[in-house]
C-alpha positions as CSV (number, residue, x, y, z in Angstrom):
1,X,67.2,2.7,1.3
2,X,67.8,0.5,4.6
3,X,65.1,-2.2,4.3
4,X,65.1,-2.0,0.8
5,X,66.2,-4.2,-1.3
6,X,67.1,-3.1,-5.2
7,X,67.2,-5.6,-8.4
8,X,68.9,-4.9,-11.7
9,X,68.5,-7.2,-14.9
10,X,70.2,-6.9,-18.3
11,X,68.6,-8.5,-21.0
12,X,70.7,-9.9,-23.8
13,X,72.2,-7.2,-25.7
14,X,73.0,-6.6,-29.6
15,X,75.2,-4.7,-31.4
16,X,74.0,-1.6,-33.5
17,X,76.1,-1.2,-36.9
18,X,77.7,2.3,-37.2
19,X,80.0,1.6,-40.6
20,X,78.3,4.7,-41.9
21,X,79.1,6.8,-38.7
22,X,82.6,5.8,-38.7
23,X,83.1,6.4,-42.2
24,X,82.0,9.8,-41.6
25,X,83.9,10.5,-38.9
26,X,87.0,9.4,-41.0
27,X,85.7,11.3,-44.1
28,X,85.0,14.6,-41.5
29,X,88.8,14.2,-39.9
30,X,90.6,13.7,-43.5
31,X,88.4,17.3,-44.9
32,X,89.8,18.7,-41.6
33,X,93.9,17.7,-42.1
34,X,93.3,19.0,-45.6
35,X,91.8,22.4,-44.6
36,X,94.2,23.0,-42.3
37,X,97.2,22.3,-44.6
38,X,95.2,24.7,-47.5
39,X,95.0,27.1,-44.4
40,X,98.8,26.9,-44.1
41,X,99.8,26.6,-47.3
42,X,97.9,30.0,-48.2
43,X,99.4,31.6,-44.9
44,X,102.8,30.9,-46.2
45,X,101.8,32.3,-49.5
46,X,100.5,35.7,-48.7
């Protein structure tokens, strides 16, 4: 590296939208609470 020399650029960025990733991710968390209070619930039971 010594002599050299090193030159980074950004360019202008935009941003992606990901309101269908993020409504998945909240639809996947809520089936998960649910599942595990099914899971209890039936634990309890038997």
């Amino acid at each position: 590296m010594g002599g050299s020399q090193f030159r980074f650029l950004l360019g202008p960025t935009s941003q992606r939208g990901f309101k269908w990733r993020e409504y998945a991710t909240w639809v996947a968390l809520g089936a998960l609470c649910l599942g595990q209070v099914a899971l209890i619930y039936w634990l309890m039971s038997s």
